[in-house]
PQR file with spaces between the fields and no chain letter, atoms N, CA, C, O and H, PARSE charges and radii, in Angstrom:
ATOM       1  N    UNK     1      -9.215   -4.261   -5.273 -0.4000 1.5000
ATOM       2  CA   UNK     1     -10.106   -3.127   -5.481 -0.0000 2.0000
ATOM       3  C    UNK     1      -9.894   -2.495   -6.855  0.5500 1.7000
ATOM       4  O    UNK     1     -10.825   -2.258   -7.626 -0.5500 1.4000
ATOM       5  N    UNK     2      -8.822   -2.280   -7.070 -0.4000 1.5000
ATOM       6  CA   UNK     2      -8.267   -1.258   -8.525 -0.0000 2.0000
ATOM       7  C    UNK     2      -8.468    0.036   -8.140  0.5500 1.7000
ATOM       8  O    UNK     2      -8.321    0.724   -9.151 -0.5500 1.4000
ATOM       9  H    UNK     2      -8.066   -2.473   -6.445  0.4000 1.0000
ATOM      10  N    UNK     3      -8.700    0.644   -7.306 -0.4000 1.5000
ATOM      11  CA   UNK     3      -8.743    1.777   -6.760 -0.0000 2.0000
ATOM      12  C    UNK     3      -7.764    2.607   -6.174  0.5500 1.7000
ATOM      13  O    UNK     3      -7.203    2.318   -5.117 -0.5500 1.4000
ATOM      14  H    UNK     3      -8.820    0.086   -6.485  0.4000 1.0000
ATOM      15  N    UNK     4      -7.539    3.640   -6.835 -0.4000 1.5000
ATOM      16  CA   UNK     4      -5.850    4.387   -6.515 -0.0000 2.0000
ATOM      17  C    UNK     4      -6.468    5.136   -5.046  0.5500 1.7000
ATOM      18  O    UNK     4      -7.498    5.809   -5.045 -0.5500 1.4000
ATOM      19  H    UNK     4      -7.995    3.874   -7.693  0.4000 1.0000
ATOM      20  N    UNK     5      -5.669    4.887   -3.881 -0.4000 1.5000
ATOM      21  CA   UNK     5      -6.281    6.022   -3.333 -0.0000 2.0000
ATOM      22  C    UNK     5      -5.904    5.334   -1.776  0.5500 1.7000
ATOM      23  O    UNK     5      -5.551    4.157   -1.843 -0.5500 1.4000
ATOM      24  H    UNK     5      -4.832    4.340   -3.881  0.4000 1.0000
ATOM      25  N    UNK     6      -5.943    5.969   -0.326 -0.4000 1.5000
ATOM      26  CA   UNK     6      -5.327    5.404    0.977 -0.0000 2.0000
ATOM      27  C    UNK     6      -7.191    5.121    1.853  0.5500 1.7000
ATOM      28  O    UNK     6      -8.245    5.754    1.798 -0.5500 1.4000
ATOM      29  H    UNK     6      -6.230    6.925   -0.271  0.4000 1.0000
ATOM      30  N    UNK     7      -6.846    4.131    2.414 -0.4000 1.5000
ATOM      31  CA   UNK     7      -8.330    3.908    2.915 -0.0000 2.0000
ATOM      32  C    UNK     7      -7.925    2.919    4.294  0.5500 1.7000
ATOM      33  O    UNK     7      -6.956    2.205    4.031 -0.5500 1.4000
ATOM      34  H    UNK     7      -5.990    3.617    2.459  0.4000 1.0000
ATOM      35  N    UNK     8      -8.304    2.782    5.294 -0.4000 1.5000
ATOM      36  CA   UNK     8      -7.846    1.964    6.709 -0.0000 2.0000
ATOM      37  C    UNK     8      -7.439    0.631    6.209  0.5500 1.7000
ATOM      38  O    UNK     8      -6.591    0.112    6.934 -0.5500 1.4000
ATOM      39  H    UNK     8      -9.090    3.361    5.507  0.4000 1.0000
ATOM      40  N    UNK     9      -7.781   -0.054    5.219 -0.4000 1.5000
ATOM      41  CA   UNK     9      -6.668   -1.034    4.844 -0.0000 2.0000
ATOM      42  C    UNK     9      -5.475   -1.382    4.042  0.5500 1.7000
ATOM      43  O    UNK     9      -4.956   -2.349    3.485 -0.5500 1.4000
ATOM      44  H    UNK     9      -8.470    0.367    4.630  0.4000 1.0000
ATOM      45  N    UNK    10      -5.224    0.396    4.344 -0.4000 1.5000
ATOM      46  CA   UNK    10      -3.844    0.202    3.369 -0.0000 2.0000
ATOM      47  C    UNK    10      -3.299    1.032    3.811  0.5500 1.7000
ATOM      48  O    UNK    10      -3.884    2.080    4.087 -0.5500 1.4000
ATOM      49  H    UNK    10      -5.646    1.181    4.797  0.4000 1.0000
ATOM      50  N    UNK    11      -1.691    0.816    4.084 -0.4000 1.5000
ATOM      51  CA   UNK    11      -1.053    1.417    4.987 -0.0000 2.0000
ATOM      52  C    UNK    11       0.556    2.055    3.883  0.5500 1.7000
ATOM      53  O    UNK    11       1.225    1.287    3.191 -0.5500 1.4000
ATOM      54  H    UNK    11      -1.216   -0.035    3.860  0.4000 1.0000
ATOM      55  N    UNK    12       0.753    3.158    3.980 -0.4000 1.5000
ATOM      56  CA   UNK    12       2.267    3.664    3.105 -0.0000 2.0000
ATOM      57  C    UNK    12       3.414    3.302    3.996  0.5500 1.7000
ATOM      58  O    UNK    12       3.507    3.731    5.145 -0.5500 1.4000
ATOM      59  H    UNK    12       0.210    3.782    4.541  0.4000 1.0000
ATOM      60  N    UNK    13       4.121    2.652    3.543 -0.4000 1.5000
ATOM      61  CA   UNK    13       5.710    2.275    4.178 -0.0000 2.0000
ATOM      62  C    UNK    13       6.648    2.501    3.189  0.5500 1.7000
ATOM      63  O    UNK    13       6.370    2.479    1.990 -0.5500 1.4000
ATOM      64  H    UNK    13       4.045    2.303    2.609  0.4000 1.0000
ATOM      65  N    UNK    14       8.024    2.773    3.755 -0.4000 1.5000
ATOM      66  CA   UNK    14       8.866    3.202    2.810 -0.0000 2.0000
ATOM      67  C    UNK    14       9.502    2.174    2.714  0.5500 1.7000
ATOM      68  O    UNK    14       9.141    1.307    3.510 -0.5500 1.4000
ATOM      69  H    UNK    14       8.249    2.792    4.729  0.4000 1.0000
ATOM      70  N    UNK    15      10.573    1.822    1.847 -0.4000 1.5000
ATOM      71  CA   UNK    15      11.455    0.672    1.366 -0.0000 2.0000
ATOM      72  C    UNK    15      12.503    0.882    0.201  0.5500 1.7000
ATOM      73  O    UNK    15      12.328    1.135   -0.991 -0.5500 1.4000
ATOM      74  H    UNK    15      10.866    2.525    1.199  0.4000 1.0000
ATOM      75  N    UNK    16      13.569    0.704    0.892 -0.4000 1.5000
ATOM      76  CA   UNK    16      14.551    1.378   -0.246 -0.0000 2.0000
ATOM      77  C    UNK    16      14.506    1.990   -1.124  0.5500 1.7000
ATOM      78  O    UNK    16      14.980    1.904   -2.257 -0.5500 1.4000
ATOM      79  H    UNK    16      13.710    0.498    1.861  0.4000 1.0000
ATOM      80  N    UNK    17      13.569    3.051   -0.337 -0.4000 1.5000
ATOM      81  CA   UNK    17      13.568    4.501   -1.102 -0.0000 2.0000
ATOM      82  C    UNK    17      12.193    4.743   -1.935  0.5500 1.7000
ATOM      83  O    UNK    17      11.784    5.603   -2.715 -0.5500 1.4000
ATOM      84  H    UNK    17      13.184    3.122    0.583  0.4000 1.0000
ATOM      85  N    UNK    18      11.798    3.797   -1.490 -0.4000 1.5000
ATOM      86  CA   UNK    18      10.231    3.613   -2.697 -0.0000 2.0000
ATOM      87  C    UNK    18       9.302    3.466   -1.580  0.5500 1.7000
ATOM      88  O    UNK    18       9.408    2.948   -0.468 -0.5500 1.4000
ATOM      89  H    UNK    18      12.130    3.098   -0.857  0.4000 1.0000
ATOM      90  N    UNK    19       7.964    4.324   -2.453 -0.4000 1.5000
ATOM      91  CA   UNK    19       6.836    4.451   -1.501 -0.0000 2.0000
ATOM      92  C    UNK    19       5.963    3.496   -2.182  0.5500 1.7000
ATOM      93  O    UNK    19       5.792    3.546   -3.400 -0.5500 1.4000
ATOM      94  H    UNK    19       7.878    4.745   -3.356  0.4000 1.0000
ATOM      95  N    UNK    20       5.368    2.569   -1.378 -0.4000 1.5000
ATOM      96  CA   UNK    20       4.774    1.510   -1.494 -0.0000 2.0000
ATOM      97  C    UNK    20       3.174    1.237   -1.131  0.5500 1.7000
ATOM      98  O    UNK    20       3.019    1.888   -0.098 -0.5500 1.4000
ATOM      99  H    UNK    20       5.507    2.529   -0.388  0.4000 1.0000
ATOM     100  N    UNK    21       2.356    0.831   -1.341 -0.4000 1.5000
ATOM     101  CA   UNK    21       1.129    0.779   -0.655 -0.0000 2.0000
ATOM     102  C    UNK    21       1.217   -0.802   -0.504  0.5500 1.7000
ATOM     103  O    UNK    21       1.443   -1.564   -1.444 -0.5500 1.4000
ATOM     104  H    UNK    21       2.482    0.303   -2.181  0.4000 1.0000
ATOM     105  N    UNK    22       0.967   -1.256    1.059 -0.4000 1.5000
ATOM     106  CA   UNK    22       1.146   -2.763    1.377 -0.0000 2.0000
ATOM     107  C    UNK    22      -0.500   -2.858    2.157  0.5500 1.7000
ATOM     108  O    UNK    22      -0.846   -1.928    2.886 -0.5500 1.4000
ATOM     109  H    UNK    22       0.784   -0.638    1.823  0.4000 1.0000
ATOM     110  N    UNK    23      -1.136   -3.670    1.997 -0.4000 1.5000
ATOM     111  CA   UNK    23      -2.307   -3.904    2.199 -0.0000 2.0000
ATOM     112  C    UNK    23      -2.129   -4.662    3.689  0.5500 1.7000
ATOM     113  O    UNK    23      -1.531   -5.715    3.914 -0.5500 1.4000
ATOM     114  H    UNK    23      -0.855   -4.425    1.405  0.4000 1.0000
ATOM     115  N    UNK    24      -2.722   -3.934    4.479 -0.4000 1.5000
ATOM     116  CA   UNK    24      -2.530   -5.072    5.868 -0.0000 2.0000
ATOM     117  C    UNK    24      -3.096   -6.478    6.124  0.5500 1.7000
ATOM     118  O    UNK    24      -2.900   -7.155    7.133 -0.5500 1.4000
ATOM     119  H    UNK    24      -3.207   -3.079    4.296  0.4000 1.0000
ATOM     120  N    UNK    25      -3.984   -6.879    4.826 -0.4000 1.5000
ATOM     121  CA   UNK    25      -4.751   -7.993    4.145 -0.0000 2.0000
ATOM     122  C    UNK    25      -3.126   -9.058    3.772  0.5500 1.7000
ATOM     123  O    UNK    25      -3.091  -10.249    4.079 -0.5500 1.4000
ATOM     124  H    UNK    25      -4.144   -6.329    4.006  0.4000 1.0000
ATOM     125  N    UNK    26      -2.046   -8.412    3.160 -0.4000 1.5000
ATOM     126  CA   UNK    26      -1.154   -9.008    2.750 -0.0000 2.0000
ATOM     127  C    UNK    26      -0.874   -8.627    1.191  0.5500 1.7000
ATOM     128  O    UNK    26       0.130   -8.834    0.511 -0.5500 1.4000
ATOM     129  H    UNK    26      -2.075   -7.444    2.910  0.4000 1.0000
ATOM     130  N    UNK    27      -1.880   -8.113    0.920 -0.4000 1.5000
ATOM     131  CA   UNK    27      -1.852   -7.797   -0.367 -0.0000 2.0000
ATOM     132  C    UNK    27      -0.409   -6.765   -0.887  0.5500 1.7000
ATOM     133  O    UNK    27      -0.189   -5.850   -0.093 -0.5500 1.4000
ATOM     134  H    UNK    27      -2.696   -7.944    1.472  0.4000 1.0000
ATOM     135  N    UNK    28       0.387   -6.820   -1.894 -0.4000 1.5000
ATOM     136  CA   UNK    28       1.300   -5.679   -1.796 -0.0000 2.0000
ATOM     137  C    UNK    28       0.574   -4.871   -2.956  0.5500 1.7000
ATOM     138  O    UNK    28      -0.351   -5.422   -3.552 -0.5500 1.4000
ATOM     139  H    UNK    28       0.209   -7.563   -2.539  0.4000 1.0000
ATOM     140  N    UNK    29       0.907   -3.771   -3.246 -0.4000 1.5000
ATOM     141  CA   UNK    29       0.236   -2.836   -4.484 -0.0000 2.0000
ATOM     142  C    UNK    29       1.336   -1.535   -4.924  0.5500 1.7000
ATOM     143  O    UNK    29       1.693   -0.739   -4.055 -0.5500 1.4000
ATOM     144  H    UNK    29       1.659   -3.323   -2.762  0.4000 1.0000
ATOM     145  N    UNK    30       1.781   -1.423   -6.228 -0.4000 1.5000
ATOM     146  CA   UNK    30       2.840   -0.656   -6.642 -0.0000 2.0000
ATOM     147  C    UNK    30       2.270    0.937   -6.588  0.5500 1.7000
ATOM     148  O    UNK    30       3.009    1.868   -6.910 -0.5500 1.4000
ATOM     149  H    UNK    30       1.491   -2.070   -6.934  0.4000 1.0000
């Protein structure tokens, strides 16, 4: 997408301490 922003296919999980956006597609995104 290139689109900053939370939308039903993208989910925030935490991970050693870092907030992440992981795409439930599989996609990961920093």
């Amino acid at each position: 997408d290139g689109n900053i922003g939370v939308d039903e296919n993208v989910e925030i999980v935490r991970l050693d301490g870092l907030t992440l956006k992981v795409k439930k597609k599989g996609s990961y995104l920093i």
